[in-house]
C-alpha positions in Angstrom: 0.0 0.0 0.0 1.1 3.6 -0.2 0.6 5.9 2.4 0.8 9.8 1.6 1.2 11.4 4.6 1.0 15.4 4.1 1.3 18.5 6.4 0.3 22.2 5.5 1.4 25.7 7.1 -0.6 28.5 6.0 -2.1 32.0 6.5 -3.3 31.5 9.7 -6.2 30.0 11.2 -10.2 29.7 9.9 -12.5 32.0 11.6 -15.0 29.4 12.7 -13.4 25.6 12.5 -16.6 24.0 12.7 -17.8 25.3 8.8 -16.3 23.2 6.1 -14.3 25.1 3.9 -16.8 24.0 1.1 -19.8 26.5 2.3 -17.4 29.5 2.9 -15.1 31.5 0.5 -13.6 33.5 3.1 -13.5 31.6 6.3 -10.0 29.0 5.9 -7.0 30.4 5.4 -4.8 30.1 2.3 -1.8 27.6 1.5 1.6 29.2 2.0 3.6 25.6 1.7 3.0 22.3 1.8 4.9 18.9 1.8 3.8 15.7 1.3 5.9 11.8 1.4 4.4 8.6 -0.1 5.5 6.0 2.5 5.7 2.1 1.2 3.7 0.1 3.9 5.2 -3.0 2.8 8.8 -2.0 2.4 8.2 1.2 6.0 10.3 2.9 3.7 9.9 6.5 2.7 9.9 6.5 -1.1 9.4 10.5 -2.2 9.2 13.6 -0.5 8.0 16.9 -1.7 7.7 20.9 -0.4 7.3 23.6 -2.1 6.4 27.3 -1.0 2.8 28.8 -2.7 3.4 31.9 -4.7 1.1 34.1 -3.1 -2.1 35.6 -5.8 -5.0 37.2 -4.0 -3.7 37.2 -0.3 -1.0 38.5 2.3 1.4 35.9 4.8 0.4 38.2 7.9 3.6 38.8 9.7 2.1 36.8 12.8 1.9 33.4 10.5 5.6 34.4 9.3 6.6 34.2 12.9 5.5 30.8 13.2 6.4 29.1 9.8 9.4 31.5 8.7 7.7 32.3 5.6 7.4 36.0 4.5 5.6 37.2 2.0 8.8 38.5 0.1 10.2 34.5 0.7 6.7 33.3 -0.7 6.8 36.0 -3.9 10.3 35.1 -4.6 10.6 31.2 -4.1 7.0 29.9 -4.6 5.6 28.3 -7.2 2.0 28.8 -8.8 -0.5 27.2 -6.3 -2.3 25.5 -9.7 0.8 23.8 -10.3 1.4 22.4 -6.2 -2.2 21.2 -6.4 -1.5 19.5 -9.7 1.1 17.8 -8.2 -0.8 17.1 -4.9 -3.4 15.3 -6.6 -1.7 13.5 -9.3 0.2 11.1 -6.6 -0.8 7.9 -6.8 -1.8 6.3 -2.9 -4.3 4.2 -0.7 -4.2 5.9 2.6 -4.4 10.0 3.5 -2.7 10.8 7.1 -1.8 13.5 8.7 -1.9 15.1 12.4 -4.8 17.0 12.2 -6.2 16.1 9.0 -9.5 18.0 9.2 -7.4 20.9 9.4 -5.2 20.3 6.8 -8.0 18.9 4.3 -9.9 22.0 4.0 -7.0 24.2 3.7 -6.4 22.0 0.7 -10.1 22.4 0.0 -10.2 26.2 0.3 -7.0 26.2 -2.2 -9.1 24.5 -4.8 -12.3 25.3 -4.5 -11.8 28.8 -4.1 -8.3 30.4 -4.6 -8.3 28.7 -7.9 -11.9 28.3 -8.6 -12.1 24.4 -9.8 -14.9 22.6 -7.8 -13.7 20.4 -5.2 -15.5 16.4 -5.8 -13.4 15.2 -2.8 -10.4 12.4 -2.3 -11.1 9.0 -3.2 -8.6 7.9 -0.6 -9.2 6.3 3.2 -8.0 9.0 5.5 -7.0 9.0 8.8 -6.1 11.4 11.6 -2.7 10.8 13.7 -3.8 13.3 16.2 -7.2 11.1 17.0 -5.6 7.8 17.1 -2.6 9.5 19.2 -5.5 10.5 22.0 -6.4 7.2 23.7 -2.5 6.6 23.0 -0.8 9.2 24.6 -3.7 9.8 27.3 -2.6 13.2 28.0 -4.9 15.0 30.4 -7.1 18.0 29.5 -9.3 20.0 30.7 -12.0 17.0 30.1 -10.9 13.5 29.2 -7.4 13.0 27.2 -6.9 16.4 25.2 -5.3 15.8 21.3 -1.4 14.7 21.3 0.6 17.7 19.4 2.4 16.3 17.3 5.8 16.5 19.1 4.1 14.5 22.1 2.8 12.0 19.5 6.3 11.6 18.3 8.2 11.3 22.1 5.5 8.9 23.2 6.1 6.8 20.0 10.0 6.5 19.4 10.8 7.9 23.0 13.0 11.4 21.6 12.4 15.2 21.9 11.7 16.4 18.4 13.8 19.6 17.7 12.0 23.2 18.7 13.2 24.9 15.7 12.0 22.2 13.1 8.2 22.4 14.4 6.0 23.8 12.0 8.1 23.1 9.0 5.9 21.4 6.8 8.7 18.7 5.6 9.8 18.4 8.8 6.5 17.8 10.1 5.8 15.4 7.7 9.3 13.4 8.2 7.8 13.3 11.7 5.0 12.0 11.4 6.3 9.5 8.6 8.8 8.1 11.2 5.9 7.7 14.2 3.5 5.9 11.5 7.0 3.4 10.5 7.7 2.9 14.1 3.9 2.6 15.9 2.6 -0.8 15.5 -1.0 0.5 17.1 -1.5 3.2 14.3 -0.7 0.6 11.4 -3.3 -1.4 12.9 -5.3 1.1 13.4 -4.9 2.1 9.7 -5.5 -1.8 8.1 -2.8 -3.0 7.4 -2.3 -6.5 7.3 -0.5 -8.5 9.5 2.0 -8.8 6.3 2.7 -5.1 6.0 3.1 -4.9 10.1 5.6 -7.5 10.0 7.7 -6.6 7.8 7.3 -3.2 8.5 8.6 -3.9 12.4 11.7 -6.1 10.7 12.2 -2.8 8.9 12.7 -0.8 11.8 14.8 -3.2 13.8 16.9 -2.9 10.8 17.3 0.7 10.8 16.9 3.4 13.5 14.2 6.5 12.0 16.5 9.4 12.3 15.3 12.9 10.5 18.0 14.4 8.3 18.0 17.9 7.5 15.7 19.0 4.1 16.9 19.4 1.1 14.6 22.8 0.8 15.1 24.2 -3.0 12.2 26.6 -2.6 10.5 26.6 -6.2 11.8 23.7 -6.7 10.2 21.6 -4.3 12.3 18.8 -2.7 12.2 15.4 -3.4 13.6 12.4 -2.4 14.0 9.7 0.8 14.3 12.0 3.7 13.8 9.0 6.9 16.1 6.3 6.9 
């Protein structure tokens, strides 16, 4: 099976989380860079990565967002790439599976970029989906204010391979990505949780005994995109 597993930073954050981005033009906020791997569940191996920086059209990086992601709007005009041409890419891969840590999020900023930055109507992924952030809840069992609150994704990641993720690579969406790439490789409970067969999980654990996940530092080209095994 492959597994795309995807992570988005953006503009900021919808006005009201609970409306799809489907019913409102002007309620998510817009794609500033995205990076998404294809991950072999029968090999755990990370086949192809990509990133690449949104050329802004219609819409302003607020300075607040910049603080958060490192992306200006001058980066974003000079390096990005024509958010047609990210999408195009985006949807062209070829996978089973969807994941990422906090994929209602991340779906409809991808559904806000399509439906209405570039105007083509949205008919939805054919792919099973699933969300690292609510499988990670009865996982981690952090306590919130009622009942286990979501895992961020750096707790998802300590509680999973037992290391610190690095402060400055949070909210890098390759890094993110990488992250969550090695915590799907490495967490028998999530492949479970995600199908796989008992094939896919055992050779999947014989792949990690073989090799320790360690992230390695992105080969970030800006306009480019980067591609290529990142976790190994």
């Amino acid at each position: 099976m492959k597994i795309l597993v995807f992570d988005t930073e953006t503009t900021g954050l919808p006005k009201d989380s609970s409306l799809p981005a489907i019913q409102s033009s002007d309620n998510w906020p817009h794609l500033v860079s995205i990076s998404w791997a294809i991950l072999d569940s029968e090999t755990n191996s990370v086949m192809k990565t990509h990133c690449y920086i949104v050329k802004p059209s219609k819409w302003t990086i607020p300075e607040e967002s910049s603080r958060i992601h490192g992306i200006t709007q001058d980066k974003a005009l000079e390096f990005g790439i024509p958010l047609q041409d990210v999408m195009a890419a985006f949807n062209g891969e070829q996978c089973d599976i969807m994941v990422a840590h906090n994929l209602k999020f991340d779906l409809n900023v991808i559904i806000n970029a399509i439906h209405w930055d570039l105007g083509i109507p949205f008919r939805g992924f054919a792919k099973r989906k699933f969300c690292t952030m609510e499988i990670g809840t009865a996982m981690c069992k952090l306590r919130g204010r009622s009942g286990y609150k979501y895992p961020k994704l750096n707790e998802l990641y300590q509680h999973v391979t037992g290391q610190l993720v690095k402060v400055n690579q949070l909210h890098n969406a390759l890094f993110d990505t990488l992250y969550l790439c090695e915590i799907i490789q490495r967490s028998t409970e999530i492949r479970i949780q995600m199908g796989l067969t008992s094939i896919h999980i055992n050779n999947a654990n014989q792949a990690v005994q073989r090799t320790q996940g360690t992230i390695q530092a992105p080969n970030y080209t800006g306009n480019k995109g980067s591609t290529g095994p990142m976790v190994r």
